[in-house]
C-alpha positions as CSV (number, residue, x, y, z in Angstrom):
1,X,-349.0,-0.4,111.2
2,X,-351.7,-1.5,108.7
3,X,-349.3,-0.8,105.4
4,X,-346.5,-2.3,107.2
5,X,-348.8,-5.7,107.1
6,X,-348.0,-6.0,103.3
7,X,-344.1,-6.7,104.1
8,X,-345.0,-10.0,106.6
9,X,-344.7,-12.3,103.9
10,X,-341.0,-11.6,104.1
11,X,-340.9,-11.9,107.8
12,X,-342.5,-15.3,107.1
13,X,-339.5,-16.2,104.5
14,X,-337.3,-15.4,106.8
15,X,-338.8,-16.5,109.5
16,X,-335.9,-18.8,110.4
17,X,-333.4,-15.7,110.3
18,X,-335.9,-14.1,112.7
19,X,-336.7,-16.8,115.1
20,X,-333.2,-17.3,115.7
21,X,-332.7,-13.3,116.6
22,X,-335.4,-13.4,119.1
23,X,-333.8,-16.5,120.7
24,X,-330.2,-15.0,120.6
25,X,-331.8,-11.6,122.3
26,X,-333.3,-13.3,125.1
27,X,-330.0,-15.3,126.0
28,X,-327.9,-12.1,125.5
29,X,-330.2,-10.1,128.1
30,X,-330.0,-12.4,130.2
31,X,-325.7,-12.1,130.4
32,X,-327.0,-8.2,130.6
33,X,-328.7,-8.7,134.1
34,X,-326.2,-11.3,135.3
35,X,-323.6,-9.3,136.1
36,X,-325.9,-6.8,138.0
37,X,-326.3,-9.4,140.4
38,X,-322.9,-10.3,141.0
39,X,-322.0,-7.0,141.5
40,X,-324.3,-6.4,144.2
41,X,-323.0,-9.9,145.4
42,X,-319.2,-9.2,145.1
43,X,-320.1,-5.8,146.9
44,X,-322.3,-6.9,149.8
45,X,-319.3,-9.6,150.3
46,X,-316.8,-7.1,150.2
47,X,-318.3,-5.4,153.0
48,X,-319.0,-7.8,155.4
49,X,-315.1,-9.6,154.5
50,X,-314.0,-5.9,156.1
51,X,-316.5,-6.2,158.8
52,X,-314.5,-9.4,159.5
53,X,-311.0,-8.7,158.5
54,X,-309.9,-6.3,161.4
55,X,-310.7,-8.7,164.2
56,X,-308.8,-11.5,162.4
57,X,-306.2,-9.3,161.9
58,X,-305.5,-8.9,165.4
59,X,-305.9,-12.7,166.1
60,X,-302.9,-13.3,163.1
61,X,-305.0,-14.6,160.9
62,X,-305.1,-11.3,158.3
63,X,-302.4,-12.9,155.6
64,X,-304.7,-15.8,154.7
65,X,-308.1,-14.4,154.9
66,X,-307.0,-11.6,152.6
67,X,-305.5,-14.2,150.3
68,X,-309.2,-15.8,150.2
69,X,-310.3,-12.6,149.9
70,X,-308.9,-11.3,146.8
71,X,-309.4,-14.6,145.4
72,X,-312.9,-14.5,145.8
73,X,-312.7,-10.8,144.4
74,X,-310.8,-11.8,141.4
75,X,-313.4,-15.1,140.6
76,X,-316.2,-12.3,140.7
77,X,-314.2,-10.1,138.3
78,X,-313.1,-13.2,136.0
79,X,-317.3,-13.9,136.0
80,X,-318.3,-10.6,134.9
81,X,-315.8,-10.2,132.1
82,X,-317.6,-13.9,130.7
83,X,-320.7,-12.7,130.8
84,X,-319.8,-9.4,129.4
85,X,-318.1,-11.6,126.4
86,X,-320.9,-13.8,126.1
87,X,-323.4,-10.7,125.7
88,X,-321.0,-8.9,123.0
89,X,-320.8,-13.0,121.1
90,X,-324.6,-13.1,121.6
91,X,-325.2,-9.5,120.4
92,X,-323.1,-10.4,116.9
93,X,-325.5,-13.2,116.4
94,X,-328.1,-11.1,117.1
95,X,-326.9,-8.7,114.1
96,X,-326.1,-11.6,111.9
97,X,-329.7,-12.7,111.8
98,X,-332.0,-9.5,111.9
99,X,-330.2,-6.9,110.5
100,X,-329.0,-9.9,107.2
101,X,-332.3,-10.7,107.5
102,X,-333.3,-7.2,107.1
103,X,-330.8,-6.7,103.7
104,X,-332.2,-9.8,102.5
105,X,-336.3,-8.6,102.6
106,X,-334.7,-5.2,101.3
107,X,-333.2,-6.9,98.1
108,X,-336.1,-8.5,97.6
109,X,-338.5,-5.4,98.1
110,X,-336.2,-3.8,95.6
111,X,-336.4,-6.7,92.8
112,X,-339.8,-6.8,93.3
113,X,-340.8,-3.4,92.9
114,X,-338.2,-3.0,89.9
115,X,-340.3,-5.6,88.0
116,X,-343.7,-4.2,88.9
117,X,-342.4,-0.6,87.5
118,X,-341.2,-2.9,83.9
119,X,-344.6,-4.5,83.6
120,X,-346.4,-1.0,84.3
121,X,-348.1,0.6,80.7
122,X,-346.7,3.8,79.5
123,X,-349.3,5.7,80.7
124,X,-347.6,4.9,83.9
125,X,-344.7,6.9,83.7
126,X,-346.2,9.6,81.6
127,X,-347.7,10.5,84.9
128,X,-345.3,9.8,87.4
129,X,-341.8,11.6,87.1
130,X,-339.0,9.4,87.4
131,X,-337.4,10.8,90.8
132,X,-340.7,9.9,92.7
133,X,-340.0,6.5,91.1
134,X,-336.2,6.5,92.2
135,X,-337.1,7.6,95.4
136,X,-339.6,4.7,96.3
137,X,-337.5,2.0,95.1
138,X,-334.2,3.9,96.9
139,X,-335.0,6.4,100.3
140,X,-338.8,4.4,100.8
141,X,-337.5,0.9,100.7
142,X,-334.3,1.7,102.5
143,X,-336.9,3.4,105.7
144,X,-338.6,0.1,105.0
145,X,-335.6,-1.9,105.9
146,X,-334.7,0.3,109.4
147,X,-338.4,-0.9,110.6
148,X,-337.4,-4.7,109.7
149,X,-333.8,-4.1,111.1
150,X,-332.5,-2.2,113.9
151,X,-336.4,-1.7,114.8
152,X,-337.3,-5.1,115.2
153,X,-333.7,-5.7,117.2
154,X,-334.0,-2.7,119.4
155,X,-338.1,-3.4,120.1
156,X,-337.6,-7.1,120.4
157,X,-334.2,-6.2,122.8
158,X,-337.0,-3.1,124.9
159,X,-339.7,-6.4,124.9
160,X,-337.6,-9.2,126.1
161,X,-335.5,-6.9,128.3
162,X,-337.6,-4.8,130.1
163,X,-339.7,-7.5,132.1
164,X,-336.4,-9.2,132.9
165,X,-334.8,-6.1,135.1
166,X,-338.4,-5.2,135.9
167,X,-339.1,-8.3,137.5
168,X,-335.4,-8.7,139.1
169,X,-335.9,-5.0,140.5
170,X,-339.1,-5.9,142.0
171,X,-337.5,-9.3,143.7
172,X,-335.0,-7.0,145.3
173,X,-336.8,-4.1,146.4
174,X,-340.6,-2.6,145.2
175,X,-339.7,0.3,146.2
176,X,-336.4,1.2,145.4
177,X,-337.7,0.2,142.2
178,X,-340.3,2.4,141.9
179,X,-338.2,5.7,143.0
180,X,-335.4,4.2,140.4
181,X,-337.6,4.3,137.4
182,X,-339.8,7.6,137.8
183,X,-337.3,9.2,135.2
184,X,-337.8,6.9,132.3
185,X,-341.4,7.5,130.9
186,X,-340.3,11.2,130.8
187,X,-337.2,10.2,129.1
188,X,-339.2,8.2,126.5
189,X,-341.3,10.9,125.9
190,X,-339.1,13.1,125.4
191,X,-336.5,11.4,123.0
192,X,-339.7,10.5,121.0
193,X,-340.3,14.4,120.3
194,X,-336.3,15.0,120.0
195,X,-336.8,12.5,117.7
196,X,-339.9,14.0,115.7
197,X,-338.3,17.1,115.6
198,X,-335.0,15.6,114.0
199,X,-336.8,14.1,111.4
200,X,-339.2,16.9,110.6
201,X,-335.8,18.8,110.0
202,X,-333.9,15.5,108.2
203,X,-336.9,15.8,105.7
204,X,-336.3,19.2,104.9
205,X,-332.6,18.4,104.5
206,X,-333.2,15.9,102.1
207,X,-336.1,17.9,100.3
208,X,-333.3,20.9,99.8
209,X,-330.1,18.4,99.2
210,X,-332.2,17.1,96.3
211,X,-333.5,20.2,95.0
212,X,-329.5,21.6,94.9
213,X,-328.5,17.8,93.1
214,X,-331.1,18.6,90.6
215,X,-329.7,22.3,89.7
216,X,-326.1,21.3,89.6
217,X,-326.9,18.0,87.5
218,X,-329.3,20.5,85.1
219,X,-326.6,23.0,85.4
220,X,-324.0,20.4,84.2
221,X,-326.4,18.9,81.7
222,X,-326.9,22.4,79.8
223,X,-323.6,23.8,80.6
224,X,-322.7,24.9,76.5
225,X,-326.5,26.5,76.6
226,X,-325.1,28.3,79.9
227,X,-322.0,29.3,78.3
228,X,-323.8,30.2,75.3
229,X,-325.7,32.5,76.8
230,X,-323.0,33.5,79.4
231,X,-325.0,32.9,82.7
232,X,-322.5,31.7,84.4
233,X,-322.7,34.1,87.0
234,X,-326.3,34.0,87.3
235,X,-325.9,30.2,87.4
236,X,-323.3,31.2,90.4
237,X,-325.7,32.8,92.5
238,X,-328.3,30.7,92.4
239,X,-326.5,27.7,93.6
240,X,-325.2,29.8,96.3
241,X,-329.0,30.9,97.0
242,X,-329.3,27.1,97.2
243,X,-326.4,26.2,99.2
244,X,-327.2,28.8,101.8
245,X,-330.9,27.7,102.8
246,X,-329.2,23.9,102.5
247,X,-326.7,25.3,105.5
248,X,-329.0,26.7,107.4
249,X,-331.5,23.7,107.3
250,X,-328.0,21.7,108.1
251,X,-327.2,23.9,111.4
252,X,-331.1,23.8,112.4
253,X,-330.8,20.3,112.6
254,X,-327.5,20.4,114.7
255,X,-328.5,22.3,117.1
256,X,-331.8,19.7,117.7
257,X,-329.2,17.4,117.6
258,X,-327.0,18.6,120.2
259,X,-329.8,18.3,122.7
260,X,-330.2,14.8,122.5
261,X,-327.5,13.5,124.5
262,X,-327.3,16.1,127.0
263,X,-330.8,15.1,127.8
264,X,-330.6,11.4,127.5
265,X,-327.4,11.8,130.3
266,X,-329.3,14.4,132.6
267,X,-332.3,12.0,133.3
268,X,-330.0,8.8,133.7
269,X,-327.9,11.0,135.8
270,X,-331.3,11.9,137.8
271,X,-332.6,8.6,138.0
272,X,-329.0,7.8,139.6
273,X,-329.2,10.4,142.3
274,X,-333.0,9.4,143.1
275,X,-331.3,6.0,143.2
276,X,-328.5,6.8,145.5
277,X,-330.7,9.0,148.3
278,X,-333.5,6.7,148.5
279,X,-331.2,3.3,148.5
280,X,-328.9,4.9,151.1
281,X,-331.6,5.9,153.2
282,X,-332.7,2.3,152.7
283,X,-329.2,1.5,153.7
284,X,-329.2,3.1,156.8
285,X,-332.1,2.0,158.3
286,X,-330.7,-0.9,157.4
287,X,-333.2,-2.4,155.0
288,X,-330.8,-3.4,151.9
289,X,-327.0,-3.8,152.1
290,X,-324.8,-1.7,150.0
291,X,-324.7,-3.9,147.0
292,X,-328.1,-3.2,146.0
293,X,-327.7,0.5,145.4
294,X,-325.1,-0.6,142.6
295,X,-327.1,-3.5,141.3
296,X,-329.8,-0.5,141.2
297,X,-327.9,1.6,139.2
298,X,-326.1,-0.7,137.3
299,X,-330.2,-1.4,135.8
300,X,-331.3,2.0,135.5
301,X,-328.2,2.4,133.0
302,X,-329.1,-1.0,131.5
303,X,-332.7,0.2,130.9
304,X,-331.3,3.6,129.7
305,X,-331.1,2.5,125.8
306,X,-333.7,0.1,125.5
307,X,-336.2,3.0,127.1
308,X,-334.7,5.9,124.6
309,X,-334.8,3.6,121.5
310,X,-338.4,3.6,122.2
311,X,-339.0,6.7,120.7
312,X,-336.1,6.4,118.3
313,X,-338.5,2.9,117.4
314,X,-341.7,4.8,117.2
315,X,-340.2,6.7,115.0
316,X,-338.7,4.6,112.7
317,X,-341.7,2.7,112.5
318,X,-344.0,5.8,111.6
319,X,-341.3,6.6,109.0
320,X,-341.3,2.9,107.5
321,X,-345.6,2.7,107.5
322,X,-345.8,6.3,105.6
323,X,-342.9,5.1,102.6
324,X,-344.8,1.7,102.6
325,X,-347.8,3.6,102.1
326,X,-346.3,4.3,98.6
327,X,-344.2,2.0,98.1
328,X,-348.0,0.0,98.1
329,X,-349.6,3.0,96.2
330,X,-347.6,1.7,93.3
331,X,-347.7,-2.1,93.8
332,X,-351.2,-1.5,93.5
333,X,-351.8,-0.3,90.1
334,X,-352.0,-3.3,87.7
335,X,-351.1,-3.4,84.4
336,X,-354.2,-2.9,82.3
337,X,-352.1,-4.2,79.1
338,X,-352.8,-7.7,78.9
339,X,-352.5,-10.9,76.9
340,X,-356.3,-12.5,76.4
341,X,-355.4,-15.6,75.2
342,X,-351.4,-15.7,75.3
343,X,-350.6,-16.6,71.9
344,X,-346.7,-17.2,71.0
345,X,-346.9,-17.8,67.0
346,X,-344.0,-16.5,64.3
347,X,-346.3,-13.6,62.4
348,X,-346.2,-13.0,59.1
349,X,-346.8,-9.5,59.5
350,X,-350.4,-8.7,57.5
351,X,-351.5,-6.1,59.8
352,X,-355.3,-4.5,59.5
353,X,-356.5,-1.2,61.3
354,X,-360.2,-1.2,61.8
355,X,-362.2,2.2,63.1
356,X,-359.0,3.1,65.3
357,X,-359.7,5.7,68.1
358,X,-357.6,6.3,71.1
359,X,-358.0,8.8,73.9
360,X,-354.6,9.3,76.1
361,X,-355.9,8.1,79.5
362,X,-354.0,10.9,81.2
363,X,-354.5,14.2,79.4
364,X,-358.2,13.0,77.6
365,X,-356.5,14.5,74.2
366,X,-358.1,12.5,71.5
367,X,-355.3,11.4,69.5
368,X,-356.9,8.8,66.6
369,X,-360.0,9.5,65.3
370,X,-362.1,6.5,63.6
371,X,-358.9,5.6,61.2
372,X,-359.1,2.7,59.2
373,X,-355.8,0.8,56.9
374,X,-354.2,-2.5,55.7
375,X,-351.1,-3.5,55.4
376,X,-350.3,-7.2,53.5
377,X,-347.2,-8.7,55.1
378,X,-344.0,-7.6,53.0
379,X,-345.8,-4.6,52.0
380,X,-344.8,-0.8,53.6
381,X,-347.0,1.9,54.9
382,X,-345.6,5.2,54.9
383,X,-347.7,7.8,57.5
384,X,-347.1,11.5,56.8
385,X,-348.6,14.3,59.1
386,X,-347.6,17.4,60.6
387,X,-346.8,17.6,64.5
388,X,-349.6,16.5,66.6
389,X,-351.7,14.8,63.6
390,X,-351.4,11.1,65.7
391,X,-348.4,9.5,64.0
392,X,-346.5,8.6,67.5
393,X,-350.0,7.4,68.3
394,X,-350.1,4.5,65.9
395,X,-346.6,3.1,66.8
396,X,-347.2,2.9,70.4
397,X,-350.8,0.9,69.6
398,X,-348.9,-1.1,66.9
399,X,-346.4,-2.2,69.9
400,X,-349.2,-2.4,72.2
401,X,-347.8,0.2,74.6
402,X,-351.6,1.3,74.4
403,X,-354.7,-0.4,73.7
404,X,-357.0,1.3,71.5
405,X,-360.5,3.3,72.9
406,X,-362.2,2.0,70.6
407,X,-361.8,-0.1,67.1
408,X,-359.4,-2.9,66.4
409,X,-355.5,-3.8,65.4
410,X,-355.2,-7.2,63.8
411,X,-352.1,-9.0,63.0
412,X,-351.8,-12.1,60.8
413,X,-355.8,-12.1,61.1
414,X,-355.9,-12.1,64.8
415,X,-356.8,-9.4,67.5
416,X,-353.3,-8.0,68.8
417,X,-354.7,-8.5,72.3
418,X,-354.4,-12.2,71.7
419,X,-350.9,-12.8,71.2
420,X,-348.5,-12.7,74.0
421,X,-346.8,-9.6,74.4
422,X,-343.4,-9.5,75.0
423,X,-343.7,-12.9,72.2
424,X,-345.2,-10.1,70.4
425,X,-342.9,-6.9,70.7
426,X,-339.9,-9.3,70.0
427,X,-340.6,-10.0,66.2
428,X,-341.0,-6.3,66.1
429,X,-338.0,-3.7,65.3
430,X,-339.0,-0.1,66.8
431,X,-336.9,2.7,66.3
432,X,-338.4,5.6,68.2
433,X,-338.8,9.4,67.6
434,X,-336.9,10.1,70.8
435,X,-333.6,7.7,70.4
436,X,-332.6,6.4,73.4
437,X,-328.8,4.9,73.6
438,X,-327.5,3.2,77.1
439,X,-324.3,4.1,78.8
440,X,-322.7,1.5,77.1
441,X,-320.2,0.0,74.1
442,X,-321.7,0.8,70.8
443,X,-321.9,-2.9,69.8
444,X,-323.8,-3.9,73.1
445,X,-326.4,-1.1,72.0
446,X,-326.5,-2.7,68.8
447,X,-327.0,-5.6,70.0
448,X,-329.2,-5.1,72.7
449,X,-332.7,-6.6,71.5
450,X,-330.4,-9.7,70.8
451,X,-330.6,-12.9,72.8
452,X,-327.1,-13.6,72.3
453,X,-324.3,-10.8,70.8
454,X,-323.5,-11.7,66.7
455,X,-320.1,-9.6,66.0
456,X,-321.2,-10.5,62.3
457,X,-324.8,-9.0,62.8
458,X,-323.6,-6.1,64.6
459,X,-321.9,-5.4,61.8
460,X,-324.2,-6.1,59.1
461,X,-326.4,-3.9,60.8
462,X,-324.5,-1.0,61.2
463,X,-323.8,-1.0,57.8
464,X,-327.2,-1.1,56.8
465,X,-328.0,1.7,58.9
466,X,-324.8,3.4,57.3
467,X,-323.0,4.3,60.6
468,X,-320.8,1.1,60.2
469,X,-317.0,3.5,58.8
470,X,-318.3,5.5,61.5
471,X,-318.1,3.4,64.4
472,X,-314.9,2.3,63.2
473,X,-313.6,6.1,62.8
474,X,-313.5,5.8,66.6
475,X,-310.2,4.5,68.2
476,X,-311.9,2.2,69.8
477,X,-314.4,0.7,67.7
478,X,-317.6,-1.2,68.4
479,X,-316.1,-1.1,71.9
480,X,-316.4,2.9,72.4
481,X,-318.4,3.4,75.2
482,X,-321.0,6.4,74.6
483,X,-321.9,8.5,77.6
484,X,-325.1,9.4,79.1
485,X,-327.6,8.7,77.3
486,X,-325.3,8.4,74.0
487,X,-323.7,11.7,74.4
488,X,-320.6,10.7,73.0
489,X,-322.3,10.4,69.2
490,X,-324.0,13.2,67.0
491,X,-327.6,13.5,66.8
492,X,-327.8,11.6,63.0
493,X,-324.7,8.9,64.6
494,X,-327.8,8.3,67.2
495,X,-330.8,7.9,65.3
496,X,-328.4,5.6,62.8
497,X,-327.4,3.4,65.7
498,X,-330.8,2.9,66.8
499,X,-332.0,2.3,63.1
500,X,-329.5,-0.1,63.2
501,X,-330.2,-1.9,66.8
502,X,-333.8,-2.0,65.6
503,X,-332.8,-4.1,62.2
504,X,-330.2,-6.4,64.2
505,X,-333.5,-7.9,65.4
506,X,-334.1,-9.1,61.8
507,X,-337.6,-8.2,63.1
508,X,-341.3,-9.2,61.0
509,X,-342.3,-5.7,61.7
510,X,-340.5,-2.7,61.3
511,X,-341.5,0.6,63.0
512,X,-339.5,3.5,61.9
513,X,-340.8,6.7,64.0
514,X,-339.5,9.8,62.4
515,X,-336.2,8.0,62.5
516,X,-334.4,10.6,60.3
517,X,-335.2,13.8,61.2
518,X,-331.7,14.7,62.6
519,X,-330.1,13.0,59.0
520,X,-329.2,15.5,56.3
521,X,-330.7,14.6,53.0
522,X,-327.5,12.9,51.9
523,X,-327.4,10.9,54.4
524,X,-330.9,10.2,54.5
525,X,-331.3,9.2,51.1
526,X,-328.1,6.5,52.1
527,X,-329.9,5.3,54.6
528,X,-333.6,5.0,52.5
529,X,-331.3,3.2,49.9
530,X,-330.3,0.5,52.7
531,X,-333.9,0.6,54.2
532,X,-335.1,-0.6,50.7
533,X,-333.3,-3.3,50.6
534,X,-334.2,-4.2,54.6
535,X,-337.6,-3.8,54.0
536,X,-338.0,-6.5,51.1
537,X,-340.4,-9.4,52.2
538,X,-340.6,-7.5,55.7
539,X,-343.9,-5.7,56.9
540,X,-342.7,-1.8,57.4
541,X,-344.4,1.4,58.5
542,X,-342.6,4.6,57.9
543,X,-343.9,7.3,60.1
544,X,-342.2,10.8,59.3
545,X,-343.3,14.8,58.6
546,X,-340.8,14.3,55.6
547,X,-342.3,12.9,52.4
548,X,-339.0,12.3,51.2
549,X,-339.0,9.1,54.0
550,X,-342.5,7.7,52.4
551,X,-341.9,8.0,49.1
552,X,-340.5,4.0,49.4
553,X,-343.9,3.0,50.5
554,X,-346.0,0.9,49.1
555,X,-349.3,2.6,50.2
556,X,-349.4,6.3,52.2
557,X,-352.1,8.1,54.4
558,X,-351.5,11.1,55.2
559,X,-352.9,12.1,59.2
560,X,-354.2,15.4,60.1
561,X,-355.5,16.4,63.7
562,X,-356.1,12.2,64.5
563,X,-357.8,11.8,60.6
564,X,-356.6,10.0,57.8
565,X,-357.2,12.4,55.4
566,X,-355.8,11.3,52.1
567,X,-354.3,7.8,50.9
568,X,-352.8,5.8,48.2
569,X,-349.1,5.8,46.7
570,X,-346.7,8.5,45.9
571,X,-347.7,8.8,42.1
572,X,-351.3,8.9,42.8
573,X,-351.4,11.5,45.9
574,X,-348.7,13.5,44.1
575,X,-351.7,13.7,41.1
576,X,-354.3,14.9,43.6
577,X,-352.8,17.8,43.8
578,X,-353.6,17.8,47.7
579,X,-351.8,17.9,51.1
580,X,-349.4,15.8,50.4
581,X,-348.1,17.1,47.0
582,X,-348.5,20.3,48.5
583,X,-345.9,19.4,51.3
584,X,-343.8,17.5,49.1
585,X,-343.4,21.1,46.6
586,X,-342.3,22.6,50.2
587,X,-340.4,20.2,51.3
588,X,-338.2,20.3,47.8
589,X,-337.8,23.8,47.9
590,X,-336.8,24.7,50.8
591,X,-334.1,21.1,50.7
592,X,-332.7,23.2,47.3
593,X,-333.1,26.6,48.9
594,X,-330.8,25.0,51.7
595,X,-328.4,23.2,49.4
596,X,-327.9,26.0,46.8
């Protein structure tokens, strides 16, 4: 239970919800045992009104006393449809408080551990895949919630119940009581390893319905490489492969299933036949009247459920502590990218490397090594390297996703680590390697590191980025909505609609990460033309493997294996006769080799 500890703050919210269940459990149990006892009441009357009835009838007397009898008869029937009314109104509050209660704590388990994820580093989720993530905000919360729901009601219901018959059994008869419940630990016991066994089986249900929603949604994803390569059939089989062990996990768990009830009615049906023998031999030697055998077995059926929700509870709760376990293993990492002083101020966008080295805390593959530049604000810095040489590297540090191992990033003068960071990231435009476009229109991407939607901006930016005649090529416009993960648009229409969602920022900074690499030169040389003029009086870094990109900078490094190892400006690196000229002679050719 110790994991489960770290959810009774919401118990405590809600404490008002909960109070009020426990109160409206213990008034509906006790319309449960109520009409046990007038049962045994309207019975034991029934038989001594016959005892009675045959010598009244001879005296003439039969008409009226079975007129008072059948009224007496009906008043008993008229009370135990109340109470039975009053127990189903009572249950209904019952559900109206714990189980809401329980949706409520689950909404806010779910906001809570959505906004921890946001605030995790990157290094977060380069080590965690995002199904484990899905599944503890979805299948571990949702366990979670059955613990603080139906497990609460059914073991406050087993708690408050219990003693109740228990002690009414016992005021009748300690015996009969005793022979009536020698069943129900076995039934416990039993449910409870029914139970065990369903779950072991529901996990590997779930474990093989997820690994045959992960083929079909890859299978789907890739379906023109499928086609392409015509493994379709192949494709076929495998999902039958899949389907098949899915089916026989499926009828596995039916067939554990199937024994539950059977079992649950076989000791309730014993525990009525113990009830039965040793109440009528009760009855005979005239101990107890009649109406206690039905009272008897009107309890052991009332302590049926409550007795085989107890391992059904156990269960549950053993279920909710291990997903709390990590749901907790997760609320527990902090975020090790913090402000040190908070600082909100509008930058100017001088930005100074000093000594920069950075390790990636997950892999240990040194990415920067000891690099050192300066950029004056308005100025650009283009960063050329080959795959691998750190270029990726000094975006993510530049937008803080990292901090640095070592050495220092200034901005405006001032250690980045200062200046509050989403204050920060917001006067900066990033347009990643790896565009990323939401299931949305076009103009709400555009628009989406906007505080509030500018039709006029959306378009300025879209022509800047020189995808506006395309957007409006489409029937519908800015208000075409682009499929998963921007399917609907080419890769080039992509990277221009980021370019441009990254520019509707009007941002100080502007991080361009190999932002044209699906672009054809024509279209790239469009888009450097409109860059030159976004870039005036606006701090930019220009991070490609193209030199074509850089050649608009103001200063260059070129990055090899984490070094910087040459700098300066296209004319002067071009006369060194070095790395970069050398890839800019490549790069030429093989752009006229593809041309001609």
């Amino acid at each position: 239970m110790k994991p489960l500890w770290r959810i009774n703050k919401y118990l405590y919210k809600y404490k008002g919800l909960l109070l009020l269940g426990i109160i409206f459990t213990v008034i509906s149990n006790i319309f449960v045992i109520i009409p046990a006892q007038l049962v045994r009441i309207a019975i034991d009357y029934v038989v001594e009104s016959f005892s009675l009835y045959r010598p009244l009838m001879k005296g003439g007397l039969g008409e009226f006393a079975r007129e008072n009898f059948l009224d007496f008869v009906f008043v008993f029937g008229i009370l135990i449809l109340v109470m039975a009314l009053l127990r189903g109104f009572f249950l209904f509050l019952i559900r109206q408080t714990i189980i809401i209660m329980s949706r409520k704590v689950e909404y806010d388990m779910k906001n809570e551990i959505f906004e921890h994820y946001q605030n995790l580093p990157l290094s977060f989720y380069r080590k965690n895949s995002t199904g484990d993530l899905m599944a503890r905000i979805s299948e571990d919360v949702s366990r979670v919630r059955m613990y603080l729901g139906p497990a609460i009601m059914y073991g406050l219901n087993l708690l408050i119940l219990f003693p109740l018959v228990i002690f009414y059994m016992i005021s009748v008869n300690p015996e009969l009581t005793l022979y009536s419940l020698l069943p129900l630990p076995i039934l416990s016991v039993s449910i409870y390893f029914v139970n065990n066994l369903i779950n072991e089986r529901s996990e590997k249900i779930q474990k093989s319905l997820s690994e045959l929603s992960t083929f079909v949604q890859e299978a789907f994803s890739g379906i023109r490489v499928l086609k392409a390569f015509v493994r379709e059939e192949d494709s076929a089989r495998e999902f039958t492969k899949a389907s098949e062990e899915y089916k026989h996990k499926s009828i596995e768990l039916t067939r554990v299933n199937a024994l539950f009830f059977p079992l649950i009615m076989a000791l309730v049906g014993i525990s009525t036949i113990i009830t039965v023998y040793a109440g009528g031999l009760m009855v005979i030697q005239g101990e107890i009247g009649y109406g206690v055998i039905a009272e008897f077995i009107l309890y052991v059926n009332i302590l049926t459920w409550p007795v085989t929700s107890l391992g059904w509870v156990t269960s549950i709760v053993q279920r909710a502590a291990a997903s709390q376990t990590r749901i907790n293993e997760f609320l527990d990492i902090q975020n090790d990218i913090v402000s040190t002083e908070n600082l909100k101020a509008e930058i100017e966008g001088d930005i100074e490397v000093k000594d920069l080295t950075f390790v990636y805390p997950d892999s240990g593959i040194k990415a920067l090594d000891h690099i050192s530049f300066k950029i004056k604000a308005g100025e650009t810095l283009g960063i050329i390297g080959t795959t691998g040489s750190g270029k990726s590297t000094i975006a993510n540090l530049l937008m803080r996703m990292y901090d640095p191992t070592s050495g220092f990033i200034e901005i405006d003068g001032k250690d980045i680590r200062r200046y509050n960071i989403s204050d920060l990231r917001r006067q900066m435009g990033f347009v990643p390697q790896d565009v990323f476009l939401f299931s949305d229109t076009i103009s709400n991407n555009i628009a989406f590191g906007l505080d509030h939607a500018d039709q006029a901006l959306i378009e300025k930016a879209a022509k800047d980025a020189d995808v506006f005649q395309n957007i409006i090529d489409f029937p519908k416009g800015f208000e075409t909505m682009l499929g998963e993960r921007g399917i609907t648009l080419s890769g080039g229409q992509k990277q221009r609609v980021s370019i441009a969602r990254a520019i509707a920022k009007e941002p100080k900074i502007l991080i361009l990460d190999d932002c044209l690499s699906a672009v054809d030169t024509k279209t790239e040389n469009s888009i450097l033309s409109a860059l030159k003029r976004i870039m005036e009086n606006r701090t930019s870094v220009i991070i490609s493997h193209r030199v074509s990109s850089a050649k608009l900078a103001d200063h260059i490094i070129v990055l090899h294996d984490g070094k910087i190892i040459e700098r300066g400006n296209h004319e002067s690196l071009m006369s060194k006769k070095g790395v970069y000229a050398e890839l800019f002679e490549k790069q030429t050719q093989s752009s006229e080799s593809i041309e001609g």
